[in-house]
C-alpha positions in Angstrom: 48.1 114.0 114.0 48.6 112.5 117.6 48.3 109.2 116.1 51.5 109.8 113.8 53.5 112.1 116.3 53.2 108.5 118.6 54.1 106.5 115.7 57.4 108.7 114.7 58.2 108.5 118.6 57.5 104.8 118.5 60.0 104.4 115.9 62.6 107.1 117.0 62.7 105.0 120.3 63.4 101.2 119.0 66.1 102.9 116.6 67.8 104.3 119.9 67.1 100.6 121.5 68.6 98.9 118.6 71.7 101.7 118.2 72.7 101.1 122.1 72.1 97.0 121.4 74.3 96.6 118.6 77.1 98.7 120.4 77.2 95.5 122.3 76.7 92.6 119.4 80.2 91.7 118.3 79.9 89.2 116.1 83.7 88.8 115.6 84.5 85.7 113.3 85.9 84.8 110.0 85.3 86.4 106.8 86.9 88.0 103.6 88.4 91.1 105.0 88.8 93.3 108.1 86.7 96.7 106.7 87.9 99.5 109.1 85.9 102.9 108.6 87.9 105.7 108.5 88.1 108.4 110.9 90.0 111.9 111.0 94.1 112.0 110.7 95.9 114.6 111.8 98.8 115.4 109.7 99.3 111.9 109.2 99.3 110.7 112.3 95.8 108.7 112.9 93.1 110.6 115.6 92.6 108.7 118.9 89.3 107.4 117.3 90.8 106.1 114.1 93.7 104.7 116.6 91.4 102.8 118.5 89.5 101.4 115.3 93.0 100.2 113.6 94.1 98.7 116.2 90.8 96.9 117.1 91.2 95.9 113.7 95.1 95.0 113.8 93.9 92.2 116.9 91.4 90.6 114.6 93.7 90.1 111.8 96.2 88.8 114.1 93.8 86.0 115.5 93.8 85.4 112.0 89.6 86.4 111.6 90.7 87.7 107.7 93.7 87.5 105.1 92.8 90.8 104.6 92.4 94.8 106.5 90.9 97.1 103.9 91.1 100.8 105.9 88.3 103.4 104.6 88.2 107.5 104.0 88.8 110.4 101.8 91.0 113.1 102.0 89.2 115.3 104.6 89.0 119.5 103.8 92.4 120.8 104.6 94.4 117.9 104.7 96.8 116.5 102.1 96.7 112.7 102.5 93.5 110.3 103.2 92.5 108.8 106.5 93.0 105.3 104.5 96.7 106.3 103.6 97.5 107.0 107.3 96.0 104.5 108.3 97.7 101.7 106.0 100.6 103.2 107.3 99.7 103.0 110.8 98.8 98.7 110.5 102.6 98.8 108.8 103.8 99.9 111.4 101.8 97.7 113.7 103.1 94.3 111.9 100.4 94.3 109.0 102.1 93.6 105.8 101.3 95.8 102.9 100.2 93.1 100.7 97.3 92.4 103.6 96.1 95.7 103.3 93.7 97.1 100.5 93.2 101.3 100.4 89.4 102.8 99.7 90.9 106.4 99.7 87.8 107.9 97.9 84.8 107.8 100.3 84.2 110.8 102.3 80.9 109.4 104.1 80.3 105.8 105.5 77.9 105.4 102.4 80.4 106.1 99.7 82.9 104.1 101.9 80.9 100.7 102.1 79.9 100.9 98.0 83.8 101.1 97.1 84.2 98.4 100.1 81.2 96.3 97.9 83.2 96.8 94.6 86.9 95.8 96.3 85.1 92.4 98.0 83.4 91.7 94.5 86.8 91.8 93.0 88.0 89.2 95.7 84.5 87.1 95.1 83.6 87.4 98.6 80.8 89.6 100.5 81.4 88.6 104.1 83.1 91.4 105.8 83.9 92.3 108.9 83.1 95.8 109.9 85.1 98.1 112.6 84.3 100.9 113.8 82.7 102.9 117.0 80.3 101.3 118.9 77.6 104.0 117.8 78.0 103.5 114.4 77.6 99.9 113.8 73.7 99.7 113.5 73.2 101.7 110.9 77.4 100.5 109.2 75.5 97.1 109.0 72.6 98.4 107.5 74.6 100.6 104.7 76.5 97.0 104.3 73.6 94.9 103.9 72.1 97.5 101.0 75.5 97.4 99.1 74.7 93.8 99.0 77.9 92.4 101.3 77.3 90.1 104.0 78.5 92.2 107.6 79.7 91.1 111.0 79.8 94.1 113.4 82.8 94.5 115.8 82.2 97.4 117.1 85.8 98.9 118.5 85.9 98.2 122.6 88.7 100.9 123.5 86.6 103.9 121.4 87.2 107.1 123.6 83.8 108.2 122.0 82.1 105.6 124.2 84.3 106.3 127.1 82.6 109.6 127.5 78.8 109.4 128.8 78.3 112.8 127.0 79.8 112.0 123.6 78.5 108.3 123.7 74.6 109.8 123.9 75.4 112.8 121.7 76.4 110.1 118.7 74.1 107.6 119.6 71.2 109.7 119.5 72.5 111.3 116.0 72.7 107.5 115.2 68.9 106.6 116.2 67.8 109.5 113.7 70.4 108.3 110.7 70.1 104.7 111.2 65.9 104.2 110.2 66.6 106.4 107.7 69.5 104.7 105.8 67.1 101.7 105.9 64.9 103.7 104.4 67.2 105.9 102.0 70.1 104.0 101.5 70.4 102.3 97.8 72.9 99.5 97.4 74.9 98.1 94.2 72.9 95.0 94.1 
């Protein structure tokens, strides 16, 4: 019993290692599409957090890293449009033309996100993406990725105001060292 209570701390441990080391790794560089996960709107208007992925996202594409942004997420319990609708409009706004921009409004996890993101890049005949989001998130993003058979590049977001706070940045990365072993373990890709 002691022997597997070490073990499961053992492992609990190197996840948190790994979530906190890939908050750093951006691996920024060229590939199919921009995939920007989607985060809560409010009535329309992107959150701070969803700001601060788009327009991490926004400066790639401008250095020209992609031809194309596709923006992630569902319409969210109360709301009436999806976090990928407000935030198409958003990169509009911000210079993106609409033509550059591919929507994956049905997804209302990361998992159900990154299978409609595998199904979009098939359609294109690529599976190199390049992944936005929150620092916290892109450990186990990339891991989701890999099982949905695409080929990811983390990039994590460097303005996210969940990393900005000490409290919030170890609340979600320690969420993240319990989800992330266990979509490696769980997770079943589209291969």
């Amino acid at each position: 019993m002691l022997a597997l209570l070490s073990a499961g701390m053992l492992t609990w441990l190197v996840s948190l290692g790994a979530v906190f080391v890939w908050e750093r790794n951006d691996q920024a560089r060229p590939a199919g599409a921009i995939v920007v996960l989607g985060a809560a709107q409010y009535v329309g208007h992107p959150s701070p957090v969803l700001r601060a992925r788009l327009d991490h996202a926004i400066a790639l594409w401008r250095r020209n890293l992609a031809p194309t942004l596709i923006v992630t997420g569902g319409i969210g319990t109360g709301d009436t449009t999806s976090e990928a609708a407000v935030s198409r409009r958003y990169c509009m706004q911000n210079g993106v033309p609409s033509n550059a921009i591919l929507l994956e409004n049905e997804g209302r996890t990361t998992s159900q996100s990154v299978a409609a993101v595998a199904t979009l890049m098939k359609r294109l005949g690529r599976r190199d993406v390049l992944l936005v989001s929150d620092p916290f998130h892109m450990l186990r993003l990339t891991i989701i990725a890999r099982r949905h058979g695409l080929e990811p590049y983390a990039s994590p977001t460097p303005t996210s105001p969940i990393a900005a706070s000490p409290v919030e940045r170890w609340k979600y990365a320690l969420g993240e060292s319990v989800k992330a072993p266990l979509a490696f373990v769980l997770e079943r890709g589209s291969r």
